[in-house]
PyMOL Python script that loads the backbone (N, CA, C, O; Angstrom):
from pymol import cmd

cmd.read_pdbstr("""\
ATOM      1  N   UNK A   1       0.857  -1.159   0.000  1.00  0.00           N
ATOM      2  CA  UNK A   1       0.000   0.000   0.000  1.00  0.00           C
ATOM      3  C   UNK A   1       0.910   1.231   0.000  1.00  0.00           C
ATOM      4  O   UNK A   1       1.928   1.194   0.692  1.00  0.00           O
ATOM      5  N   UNK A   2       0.566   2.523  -0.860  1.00  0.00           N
ATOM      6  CA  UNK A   2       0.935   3.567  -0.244  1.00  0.00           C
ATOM      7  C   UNK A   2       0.732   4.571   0.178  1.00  0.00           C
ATOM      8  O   UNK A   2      -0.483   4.668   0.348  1.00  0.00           O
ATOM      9  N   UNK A   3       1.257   5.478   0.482  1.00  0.00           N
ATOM     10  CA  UNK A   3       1.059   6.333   1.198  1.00  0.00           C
ATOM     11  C   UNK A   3       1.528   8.085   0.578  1.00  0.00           C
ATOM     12  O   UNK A   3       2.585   8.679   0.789  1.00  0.00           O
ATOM     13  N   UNK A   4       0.112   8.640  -0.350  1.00  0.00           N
ATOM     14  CA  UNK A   4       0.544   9.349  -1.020  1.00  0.00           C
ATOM     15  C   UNK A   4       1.183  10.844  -0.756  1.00  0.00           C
ATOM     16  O   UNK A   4       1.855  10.767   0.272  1.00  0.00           O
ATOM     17  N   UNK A   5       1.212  11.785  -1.141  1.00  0.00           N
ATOM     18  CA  UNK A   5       1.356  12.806  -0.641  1.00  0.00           C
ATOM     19  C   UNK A   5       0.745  13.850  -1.206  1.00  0.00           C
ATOM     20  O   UNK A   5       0.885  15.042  -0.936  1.00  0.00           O
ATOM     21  N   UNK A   6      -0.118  13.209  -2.211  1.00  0.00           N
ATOM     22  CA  UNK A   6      -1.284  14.104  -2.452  1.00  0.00           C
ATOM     23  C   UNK A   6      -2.316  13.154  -3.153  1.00  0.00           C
ATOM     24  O   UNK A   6      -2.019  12.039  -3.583  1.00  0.00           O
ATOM     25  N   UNK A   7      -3.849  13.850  -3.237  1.00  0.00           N
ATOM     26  CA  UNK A   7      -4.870  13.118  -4.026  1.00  0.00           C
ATOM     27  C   UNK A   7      -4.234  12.868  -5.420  1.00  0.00           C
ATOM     28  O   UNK A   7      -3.503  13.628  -6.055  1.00  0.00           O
ATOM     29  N   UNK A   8      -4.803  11.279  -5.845  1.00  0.00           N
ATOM     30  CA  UNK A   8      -4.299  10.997  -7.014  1.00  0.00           C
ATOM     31  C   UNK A   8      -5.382  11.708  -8.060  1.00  0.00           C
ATOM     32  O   UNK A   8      -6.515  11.247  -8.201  1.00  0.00           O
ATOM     33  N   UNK A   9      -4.841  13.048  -8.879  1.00  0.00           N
ATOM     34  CA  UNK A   9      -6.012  13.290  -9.898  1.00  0.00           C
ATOM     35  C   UNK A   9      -6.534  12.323 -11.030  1.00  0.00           C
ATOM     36  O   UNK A   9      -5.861  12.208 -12.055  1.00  0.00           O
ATOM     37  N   UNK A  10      -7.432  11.791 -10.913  1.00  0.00           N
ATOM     38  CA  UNK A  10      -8.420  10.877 -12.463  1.00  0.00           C
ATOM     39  C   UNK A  10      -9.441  11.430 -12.855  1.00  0.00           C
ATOM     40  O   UNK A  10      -9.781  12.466 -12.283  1.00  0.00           O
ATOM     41  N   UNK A  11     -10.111  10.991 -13.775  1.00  0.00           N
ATOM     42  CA  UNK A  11     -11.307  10.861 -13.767  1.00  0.00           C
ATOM     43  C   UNK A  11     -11.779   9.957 -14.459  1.00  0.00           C
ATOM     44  O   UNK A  11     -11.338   9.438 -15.484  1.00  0.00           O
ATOM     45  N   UNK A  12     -13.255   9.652 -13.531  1.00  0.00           N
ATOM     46  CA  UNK A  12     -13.286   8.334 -14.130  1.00  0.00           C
ATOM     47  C   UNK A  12     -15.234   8.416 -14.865  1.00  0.00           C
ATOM     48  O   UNK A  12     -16.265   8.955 -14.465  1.00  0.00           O
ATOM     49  N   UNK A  13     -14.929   7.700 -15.871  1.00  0.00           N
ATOM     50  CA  UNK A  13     -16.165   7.725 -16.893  1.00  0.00           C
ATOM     51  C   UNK A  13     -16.929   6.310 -16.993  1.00  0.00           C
ATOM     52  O   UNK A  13     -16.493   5.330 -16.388  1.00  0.00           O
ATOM     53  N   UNK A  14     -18.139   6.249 -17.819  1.00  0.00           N
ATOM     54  CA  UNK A  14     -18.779   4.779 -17.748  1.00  0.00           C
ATOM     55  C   UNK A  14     -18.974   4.904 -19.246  1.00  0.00           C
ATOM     56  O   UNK A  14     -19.546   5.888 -19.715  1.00  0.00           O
ATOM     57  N   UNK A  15     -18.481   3.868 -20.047  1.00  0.00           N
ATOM     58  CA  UNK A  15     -19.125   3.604 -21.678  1.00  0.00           C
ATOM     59  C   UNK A  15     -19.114   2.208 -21.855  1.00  0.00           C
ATOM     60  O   UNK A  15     -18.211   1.698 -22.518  1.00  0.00           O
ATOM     61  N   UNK A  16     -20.099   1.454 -21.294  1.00  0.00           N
ATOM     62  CA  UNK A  16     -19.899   0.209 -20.829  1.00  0.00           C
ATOM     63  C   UNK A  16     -19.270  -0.397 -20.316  1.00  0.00           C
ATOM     64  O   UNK A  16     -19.487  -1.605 -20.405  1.00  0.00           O
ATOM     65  N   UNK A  17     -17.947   0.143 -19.352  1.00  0.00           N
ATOM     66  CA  UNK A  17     -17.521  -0.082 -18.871  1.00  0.00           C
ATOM     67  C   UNK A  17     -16.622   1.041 -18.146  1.00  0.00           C
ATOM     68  O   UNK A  17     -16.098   2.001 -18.711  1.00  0.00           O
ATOM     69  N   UNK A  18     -16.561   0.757 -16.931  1.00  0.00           N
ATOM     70  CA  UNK A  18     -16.293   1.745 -16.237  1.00  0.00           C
ATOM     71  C   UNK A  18     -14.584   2.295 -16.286  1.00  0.00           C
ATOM     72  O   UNK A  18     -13.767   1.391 -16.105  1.00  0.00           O
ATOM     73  N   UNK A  19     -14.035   3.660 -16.509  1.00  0.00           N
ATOM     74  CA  UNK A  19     -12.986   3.909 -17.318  1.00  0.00           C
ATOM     75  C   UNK A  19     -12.222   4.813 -16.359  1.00  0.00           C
ATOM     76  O   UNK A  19     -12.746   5.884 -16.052  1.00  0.00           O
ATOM     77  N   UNK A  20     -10.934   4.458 -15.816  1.00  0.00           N
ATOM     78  CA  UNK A  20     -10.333   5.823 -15.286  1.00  0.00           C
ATOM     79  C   UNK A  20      -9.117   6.021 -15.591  1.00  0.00           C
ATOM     80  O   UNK A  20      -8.327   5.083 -15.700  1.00  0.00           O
ATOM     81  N   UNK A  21      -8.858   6.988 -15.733  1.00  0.00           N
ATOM     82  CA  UNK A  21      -7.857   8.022 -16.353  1.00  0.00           C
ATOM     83  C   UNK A  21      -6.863   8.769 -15.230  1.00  0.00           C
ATOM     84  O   UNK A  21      -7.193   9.346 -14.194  1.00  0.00           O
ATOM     85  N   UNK A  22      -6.195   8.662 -15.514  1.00  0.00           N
ATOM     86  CA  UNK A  22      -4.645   9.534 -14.590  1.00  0.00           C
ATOM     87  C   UNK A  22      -3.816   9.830 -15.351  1.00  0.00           C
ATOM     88  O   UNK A  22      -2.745   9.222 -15.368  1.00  0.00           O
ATOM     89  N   UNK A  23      -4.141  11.061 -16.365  1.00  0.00           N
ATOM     90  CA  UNK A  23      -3.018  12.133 -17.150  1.00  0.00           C
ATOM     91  C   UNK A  23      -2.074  12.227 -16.612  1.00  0.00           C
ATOM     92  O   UNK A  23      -1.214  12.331 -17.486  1.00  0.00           O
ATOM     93  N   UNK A  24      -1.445  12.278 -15.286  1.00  0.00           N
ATOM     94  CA  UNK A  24      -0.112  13.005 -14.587  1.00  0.00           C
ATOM     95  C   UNK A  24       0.684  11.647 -15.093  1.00  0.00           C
ATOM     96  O   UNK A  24       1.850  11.621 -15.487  1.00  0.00           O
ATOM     97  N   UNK A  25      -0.300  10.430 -14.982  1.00  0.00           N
ATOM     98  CA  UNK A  25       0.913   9.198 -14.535  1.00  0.00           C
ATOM     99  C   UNK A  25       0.604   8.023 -15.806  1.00  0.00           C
ATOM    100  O   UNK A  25       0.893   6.831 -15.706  1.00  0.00           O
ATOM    101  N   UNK A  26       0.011   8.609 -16.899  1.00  0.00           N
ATOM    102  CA  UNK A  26      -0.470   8.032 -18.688  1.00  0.00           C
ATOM    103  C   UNK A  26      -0.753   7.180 -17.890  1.00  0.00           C
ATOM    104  O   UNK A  26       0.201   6.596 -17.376  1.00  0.00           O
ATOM    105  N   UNK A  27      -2.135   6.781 -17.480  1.00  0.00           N
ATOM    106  CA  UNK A  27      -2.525   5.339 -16.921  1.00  0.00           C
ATOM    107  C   UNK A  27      -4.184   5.397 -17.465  1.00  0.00           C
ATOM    108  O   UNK A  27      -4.914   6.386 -17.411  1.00  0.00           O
ATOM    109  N   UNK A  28      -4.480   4.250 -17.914  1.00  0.00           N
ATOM    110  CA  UNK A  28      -5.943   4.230 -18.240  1.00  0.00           C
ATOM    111  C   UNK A  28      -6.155   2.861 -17.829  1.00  0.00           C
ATOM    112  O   UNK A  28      -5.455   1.891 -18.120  1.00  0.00           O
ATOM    113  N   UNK A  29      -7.322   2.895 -17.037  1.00  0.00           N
ATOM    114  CA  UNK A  29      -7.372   1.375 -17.017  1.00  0.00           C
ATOM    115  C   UNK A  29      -9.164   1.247 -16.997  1.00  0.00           C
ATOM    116  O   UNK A  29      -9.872   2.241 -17.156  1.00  0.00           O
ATOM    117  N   UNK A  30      -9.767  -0.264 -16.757  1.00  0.00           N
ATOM    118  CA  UNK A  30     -11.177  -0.161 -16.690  1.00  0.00           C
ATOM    119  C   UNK A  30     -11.893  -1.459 -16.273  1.00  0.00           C
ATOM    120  O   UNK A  30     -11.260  -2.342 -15.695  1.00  0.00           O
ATOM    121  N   UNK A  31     -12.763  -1.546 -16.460  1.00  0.00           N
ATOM    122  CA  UNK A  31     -13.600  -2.613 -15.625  1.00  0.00           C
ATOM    123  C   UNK A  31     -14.766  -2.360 -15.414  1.00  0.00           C
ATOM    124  O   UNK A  31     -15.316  -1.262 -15.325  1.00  0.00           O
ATOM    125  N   UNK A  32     -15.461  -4.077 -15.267  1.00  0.00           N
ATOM    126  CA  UNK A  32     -17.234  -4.299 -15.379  1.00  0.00           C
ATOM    127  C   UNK A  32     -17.946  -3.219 -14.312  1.00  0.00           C
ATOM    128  O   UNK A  32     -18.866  -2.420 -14.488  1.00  0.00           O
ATOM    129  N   UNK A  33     -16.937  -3.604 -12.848  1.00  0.00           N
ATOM    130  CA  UNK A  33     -17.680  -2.790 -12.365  1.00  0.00           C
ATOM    131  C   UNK A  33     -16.361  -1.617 -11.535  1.00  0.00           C
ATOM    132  O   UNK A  33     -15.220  -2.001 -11.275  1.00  0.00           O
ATOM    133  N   UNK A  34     -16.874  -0.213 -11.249  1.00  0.00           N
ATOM    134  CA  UNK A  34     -15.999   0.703 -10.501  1.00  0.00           C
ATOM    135  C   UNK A  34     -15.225  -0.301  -9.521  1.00  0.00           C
ATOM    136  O   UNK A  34     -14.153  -0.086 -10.086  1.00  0.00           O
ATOM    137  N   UNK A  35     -15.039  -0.792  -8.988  1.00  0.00           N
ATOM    138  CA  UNK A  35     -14.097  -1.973  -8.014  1.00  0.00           C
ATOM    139  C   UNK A  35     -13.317  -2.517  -9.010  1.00  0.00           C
ATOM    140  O   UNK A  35     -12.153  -2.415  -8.623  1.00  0.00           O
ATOM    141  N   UNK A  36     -13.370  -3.266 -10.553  1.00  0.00           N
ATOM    142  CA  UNK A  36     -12.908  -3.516 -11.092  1.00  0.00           C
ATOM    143  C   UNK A  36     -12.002  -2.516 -11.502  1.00  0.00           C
ATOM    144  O   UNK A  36     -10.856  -2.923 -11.310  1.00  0.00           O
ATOM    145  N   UNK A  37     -12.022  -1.523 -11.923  1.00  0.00           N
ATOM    146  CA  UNK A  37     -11.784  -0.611 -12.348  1.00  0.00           C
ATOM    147  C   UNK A  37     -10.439   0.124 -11.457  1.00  0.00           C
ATOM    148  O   UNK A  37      -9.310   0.377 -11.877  1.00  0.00           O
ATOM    149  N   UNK A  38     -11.009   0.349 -10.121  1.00  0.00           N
ATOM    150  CA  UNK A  38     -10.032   0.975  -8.990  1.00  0.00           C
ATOM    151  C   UNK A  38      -8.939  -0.449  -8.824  1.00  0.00           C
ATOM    152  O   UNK A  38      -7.734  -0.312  -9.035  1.00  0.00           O
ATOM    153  N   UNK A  39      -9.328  -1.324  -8.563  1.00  0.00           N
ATOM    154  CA  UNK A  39      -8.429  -2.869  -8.645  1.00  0.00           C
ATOM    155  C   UNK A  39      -7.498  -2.302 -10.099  1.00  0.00           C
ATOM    156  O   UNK A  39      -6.472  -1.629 -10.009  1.00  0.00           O
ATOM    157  N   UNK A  40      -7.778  -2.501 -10.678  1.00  0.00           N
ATOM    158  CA  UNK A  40      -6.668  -2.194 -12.233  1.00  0.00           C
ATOM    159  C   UNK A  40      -5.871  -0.758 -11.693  1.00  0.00           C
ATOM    160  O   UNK A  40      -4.712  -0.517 -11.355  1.00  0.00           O
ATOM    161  N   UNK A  41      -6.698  -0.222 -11.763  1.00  0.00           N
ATOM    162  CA  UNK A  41      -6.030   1.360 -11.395  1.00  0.00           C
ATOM    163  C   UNK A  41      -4.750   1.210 -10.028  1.00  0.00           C
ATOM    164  O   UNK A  41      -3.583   1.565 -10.196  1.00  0.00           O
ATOM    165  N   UNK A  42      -5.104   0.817  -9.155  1.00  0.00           N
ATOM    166  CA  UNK A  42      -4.108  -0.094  -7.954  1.00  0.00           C
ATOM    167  C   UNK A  42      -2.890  -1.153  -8.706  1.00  0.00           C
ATOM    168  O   UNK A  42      -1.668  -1.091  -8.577  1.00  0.00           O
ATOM    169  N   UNK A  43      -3.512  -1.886  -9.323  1.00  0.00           N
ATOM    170  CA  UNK A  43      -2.570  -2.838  -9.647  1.00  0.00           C
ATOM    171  C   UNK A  43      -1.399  -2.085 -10.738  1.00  0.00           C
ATOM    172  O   UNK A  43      -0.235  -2.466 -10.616  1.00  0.00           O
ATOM    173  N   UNK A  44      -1.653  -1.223 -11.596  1.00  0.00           N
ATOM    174  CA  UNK A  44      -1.031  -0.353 -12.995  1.00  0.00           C
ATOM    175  C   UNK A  44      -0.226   0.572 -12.005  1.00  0.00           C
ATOM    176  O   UNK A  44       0.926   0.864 -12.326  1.00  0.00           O
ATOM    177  N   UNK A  45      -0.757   1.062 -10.808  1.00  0.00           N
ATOM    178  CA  UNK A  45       0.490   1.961 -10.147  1.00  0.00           C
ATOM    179  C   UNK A  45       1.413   1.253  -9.329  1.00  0.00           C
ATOM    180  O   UNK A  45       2.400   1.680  -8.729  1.00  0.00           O
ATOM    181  N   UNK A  46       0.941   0.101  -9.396  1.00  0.00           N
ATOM    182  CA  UNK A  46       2.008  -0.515  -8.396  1.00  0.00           C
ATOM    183  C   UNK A  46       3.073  -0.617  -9.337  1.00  0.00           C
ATOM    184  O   UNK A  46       4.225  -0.329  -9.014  1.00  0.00           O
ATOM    185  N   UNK A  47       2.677  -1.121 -10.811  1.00  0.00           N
ATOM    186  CA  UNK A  47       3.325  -1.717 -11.495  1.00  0.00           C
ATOM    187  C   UNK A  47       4.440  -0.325 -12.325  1.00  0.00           C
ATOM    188  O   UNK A  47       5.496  -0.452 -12.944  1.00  0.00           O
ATOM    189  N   UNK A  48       3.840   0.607 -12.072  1.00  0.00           N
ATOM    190  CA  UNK A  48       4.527   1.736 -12.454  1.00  0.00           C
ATOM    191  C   UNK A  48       5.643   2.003 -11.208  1.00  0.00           C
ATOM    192  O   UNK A  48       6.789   2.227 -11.599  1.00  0.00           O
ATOM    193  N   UNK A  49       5.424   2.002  -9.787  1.00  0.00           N
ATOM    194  CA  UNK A  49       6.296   1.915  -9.097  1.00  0.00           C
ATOM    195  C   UNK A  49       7.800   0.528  -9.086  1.00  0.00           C
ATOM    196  O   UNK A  49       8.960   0.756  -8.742  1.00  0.00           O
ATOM    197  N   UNK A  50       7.394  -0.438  -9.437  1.00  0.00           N
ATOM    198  CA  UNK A  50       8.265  -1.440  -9.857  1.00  0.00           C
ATOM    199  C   UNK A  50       8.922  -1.278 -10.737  1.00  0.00           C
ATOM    200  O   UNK A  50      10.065  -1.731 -10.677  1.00  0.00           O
ATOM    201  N   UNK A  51       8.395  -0.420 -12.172  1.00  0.00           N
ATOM    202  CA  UNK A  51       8.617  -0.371 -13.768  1.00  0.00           C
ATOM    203  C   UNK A  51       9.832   1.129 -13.663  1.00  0.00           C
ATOM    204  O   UNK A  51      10.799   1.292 -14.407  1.00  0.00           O
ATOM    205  N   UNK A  52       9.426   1.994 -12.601  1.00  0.00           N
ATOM    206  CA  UNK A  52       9.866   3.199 -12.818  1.00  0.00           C
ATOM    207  C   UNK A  52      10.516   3.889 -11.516  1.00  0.00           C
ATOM    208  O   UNK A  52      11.670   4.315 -11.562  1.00  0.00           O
ATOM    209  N   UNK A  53      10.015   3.948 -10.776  1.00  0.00           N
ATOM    210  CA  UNK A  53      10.587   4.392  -9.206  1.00  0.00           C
ATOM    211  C   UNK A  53      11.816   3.548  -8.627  1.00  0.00           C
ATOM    212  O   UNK A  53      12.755   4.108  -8.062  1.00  0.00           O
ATOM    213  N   UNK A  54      11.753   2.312  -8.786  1.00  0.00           N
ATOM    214  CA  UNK A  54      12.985   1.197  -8.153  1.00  0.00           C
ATOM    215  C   UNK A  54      14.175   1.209  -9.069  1.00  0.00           C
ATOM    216  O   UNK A  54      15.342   0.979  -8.754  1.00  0.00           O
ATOM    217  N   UNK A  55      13.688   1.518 -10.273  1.00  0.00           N
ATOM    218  CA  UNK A  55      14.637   1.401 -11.510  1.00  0.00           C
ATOM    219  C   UNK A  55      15.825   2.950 -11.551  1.00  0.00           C
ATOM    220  O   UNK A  55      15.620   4.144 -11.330  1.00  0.00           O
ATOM    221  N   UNK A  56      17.498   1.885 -12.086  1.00  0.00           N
ATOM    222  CA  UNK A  56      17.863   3.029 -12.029  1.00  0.00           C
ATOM    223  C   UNK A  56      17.764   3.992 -12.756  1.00  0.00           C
ATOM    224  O   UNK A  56      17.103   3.770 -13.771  1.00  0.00           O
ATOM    225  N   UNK A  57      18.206   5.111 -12.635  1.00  0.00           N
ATOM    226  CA  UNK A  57      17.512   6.154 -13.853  1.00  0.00           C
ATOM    227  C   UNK A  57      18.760   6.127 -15.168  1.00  0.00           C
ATOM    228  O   UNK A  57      18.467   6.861 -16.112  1.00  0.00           O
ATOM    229  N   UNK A  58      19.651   5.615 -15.257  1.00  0.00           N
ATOM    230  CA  UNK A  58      20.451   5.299 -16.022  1.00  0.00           C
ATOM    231  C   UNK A  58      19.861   4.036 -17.197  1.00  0.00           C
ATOM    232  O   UNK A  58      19.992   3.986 -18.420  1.00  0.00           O
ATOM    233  N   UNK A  59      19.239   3.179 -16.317  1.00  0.00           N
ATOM    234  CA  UNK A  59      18.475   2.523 -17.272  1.00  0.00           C
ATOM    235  C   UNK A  59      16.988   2.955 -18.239  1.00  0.00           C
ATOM    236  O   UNK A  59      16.275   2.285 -18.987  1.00  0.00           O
ATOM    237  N   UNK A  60      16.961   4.060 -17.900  1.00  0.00           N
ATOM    238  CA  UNK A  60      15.172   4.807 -18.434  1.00  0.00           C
ATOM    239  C   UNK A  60      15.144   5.580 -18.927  1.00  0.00           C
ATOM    240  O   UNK A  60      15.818   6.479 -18.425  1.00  0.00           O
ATOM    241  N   UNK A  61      14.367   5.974 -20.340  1.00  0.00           N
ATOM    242  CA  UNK A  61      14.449   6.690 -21.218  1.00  0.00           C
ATOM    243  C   UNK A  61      14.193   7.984 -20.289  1.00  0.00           C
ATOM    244  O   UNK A  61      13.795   8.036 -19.125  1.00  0.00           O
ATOM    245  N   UNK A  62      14.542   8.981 -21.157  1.00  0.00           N
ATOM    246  CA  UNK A  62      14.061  10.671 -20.437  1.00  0.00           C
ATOM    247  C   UNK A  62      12.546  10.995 -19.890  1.00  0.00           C
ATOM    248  O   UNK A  62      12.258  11.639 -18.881  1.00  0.00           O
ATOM    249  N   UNK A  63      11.505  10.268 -20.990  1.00  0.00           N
ATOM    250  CA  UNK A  63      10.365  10.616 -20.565  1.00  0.00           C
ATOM    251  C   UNK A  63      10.168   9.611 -19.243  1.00  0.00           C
ATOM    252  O   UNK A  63       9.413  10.043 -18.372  1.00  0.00           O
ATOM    253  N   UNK A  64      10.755   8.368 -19.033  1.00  0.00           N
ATOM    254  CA  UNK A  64      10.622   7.356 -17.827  1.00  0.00           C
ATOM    255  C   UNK A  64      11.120   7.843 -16.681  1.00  0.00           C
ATOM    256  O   UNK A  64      10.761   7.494 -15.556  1.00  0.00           O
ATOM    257  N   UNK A  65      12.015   8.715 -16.963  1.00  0.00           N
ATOM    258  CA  UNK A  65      12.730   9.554 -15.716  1.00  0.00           C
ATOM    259  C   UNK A  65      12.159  10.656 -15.213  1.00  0.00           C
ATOM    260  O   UNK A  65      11.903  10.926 -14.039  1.00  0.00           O
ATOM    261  N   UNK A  66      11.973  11.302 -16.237  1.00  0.00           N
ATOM    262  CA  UNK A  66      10.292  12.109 -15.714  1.00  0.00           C
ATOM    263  C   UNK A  66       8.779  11.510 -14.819  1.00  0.00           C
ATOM    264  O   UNK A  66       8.040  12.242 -14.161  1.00  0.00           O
ATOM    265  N   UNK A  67       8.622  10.205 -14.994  1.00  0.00           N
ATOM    266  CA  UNK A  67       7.584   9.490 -14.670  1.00  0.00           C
ATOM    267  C   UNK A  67       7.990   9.366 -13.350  1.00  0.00           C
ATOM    268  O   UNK A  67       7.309   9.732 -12.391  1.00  0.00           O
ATOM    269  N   UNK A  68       8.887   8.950 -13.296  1.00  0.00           N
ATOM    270  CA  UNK A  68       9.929   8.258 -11.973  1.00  0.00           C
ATOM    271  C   UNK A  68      10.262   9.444 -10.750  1.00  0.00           C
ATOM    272  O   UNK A  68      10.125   9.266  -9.540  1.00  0.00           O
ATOM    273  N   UNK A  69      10.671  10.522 -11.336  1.00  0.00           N
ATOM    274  CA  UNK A  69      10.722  11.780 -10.675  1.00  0.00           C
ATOM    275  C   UNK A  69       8.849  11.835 -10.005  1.00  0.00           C
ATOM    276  O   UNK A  69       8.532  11.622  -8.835  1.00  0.00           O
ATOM    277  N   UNK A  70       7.917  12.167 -11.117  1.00  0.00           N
ATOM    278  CA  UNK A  70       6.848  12.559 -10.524  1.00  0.00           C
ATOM    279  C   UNK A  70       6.325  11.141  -9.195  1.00  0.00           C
ATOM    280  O   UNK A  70       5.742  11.473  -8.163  1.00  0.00           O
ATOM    281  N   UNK A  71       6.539  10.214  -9.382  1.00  0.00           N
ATOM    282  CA  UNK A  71       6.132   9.229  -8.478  1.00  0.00           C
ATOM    283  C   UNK A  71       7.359   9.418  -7.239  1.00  0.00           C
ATOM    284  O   UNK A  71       7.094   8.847  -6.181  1.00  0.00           O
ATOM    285  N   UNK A  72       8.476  10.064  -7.294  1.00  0.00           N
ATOM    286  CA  UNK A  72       8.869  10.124  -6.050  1.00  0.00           C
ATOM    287  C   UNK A  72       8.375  11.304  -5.479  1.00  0.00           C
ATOM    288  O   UNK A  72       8.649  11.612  -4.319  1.00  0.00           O
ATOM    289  N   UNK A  73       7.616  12.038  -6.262  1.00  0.00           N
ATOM    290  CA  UNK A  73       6.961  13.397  -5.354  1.00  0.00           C
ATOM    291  C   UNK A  73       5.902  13.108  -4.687  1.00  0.00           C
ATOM    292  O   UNK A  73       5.549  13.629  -3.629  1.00  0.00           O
ATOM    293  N   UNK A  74       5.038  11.760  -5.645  1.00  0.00           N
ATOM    294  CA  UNK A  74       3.584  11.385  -4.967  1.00  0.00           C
ATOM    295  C   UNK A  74       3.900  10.651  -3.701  1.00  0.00           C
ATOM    296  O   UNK A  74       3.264  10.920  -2.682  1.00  0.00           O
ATOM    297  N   UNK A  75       4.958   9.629  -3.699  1.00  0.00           N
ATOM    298  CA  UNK A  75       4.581   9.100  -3.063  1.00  0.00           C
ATOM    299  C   UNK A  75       5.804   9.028  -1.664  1.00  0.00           C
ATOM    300  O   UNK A  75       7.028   8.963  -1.780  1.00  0.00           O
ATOM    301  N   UNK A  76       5.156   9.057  -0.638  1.00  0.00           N
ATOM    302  CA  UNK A  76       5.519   9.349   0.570  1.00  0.00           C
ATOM    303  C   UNK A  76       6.061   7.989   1.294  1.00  0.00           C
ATOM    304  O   UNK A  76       7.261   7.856   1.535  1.00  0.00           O
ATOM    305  N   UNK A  77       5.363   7.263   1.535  1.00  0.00           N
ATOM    306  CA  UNK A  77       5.760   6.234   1.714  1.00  0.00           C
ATOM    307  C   UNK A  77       5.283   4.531   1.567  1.00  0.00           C
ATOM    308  O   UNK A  77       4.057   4.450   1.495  1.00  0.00           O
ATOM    309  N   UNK A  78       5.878   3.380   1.517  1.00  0.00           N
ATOM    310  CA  UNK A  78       4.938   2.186   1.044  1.00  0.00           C
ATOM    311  C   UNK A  78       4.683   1.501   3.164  1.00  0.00           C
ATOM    312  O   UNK A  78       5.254   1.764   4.222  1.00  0.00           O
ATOM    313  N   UNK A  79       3.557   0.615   2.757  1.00  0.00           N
ATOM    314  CA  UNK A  79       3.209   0.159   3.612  1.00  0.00           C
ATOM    315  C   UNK A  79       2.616  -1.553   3.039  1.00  0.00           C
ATOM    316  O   UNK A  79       1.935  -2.031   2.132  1.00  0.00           O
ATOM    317  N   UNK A  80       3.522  -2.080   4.440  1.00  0.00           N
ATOM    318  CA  UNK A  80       3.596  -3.889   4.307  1.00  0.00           C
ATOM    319  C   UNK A  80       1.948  -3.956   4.784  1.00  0.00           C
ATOM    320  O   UNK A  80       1.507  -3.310   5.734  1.00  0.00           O
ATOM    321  N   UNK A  81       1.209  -4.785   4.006  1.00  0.00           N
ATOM    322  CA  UNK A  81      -0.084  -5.179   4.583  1.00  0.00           C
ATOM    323  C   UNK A  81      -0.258  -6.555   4.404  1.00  0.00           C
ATOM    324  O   UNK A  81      -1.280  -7.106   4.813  1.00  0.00           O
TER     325      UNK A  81
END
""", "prot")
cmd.dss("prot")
cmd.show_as("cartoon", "prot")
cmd.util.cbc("prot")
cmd.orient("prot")
């Protein structure tokens, strides 16, 4: 889990399926139902923290280092659950 340091901005839409969006962090994800939806959205930032935050920045393109920068501003700290 973490522990952000600010609200994550989305927004989230329904066109048969429920759709949310996070411009700051290019993430779109979606699902049958809003739970589905927040589940993806959870699982895609984790996976952005693994993909981009842990990684060194020597290994990551410029725009990934940018990504990587903004996720060390969001996020404050992780928590074992």
């Amino acid at each position: 889990m973490f522990i952000l340091t600010q609200k994550l901005e989305t927004d989230v839409s329904f066109e048969d399926l429920f759709i949310i969006r996070c411009e700051a962090l290019d993430l779109t994800v979606w699902g049958q139902t809003l739970t589905e939806a927040e589940d993806a959205l959870a699982f895609s930032f984790y996976s952005h923290y693994q993909s981009y935050y842990l990684e060194a920045d020597e290994e990551l393109a410029p725009d990934a280092q940018r990504l990587k920068a903004l996720l060390h501003m969001l996020i404050l700290d992780t928590v074992q659950v």
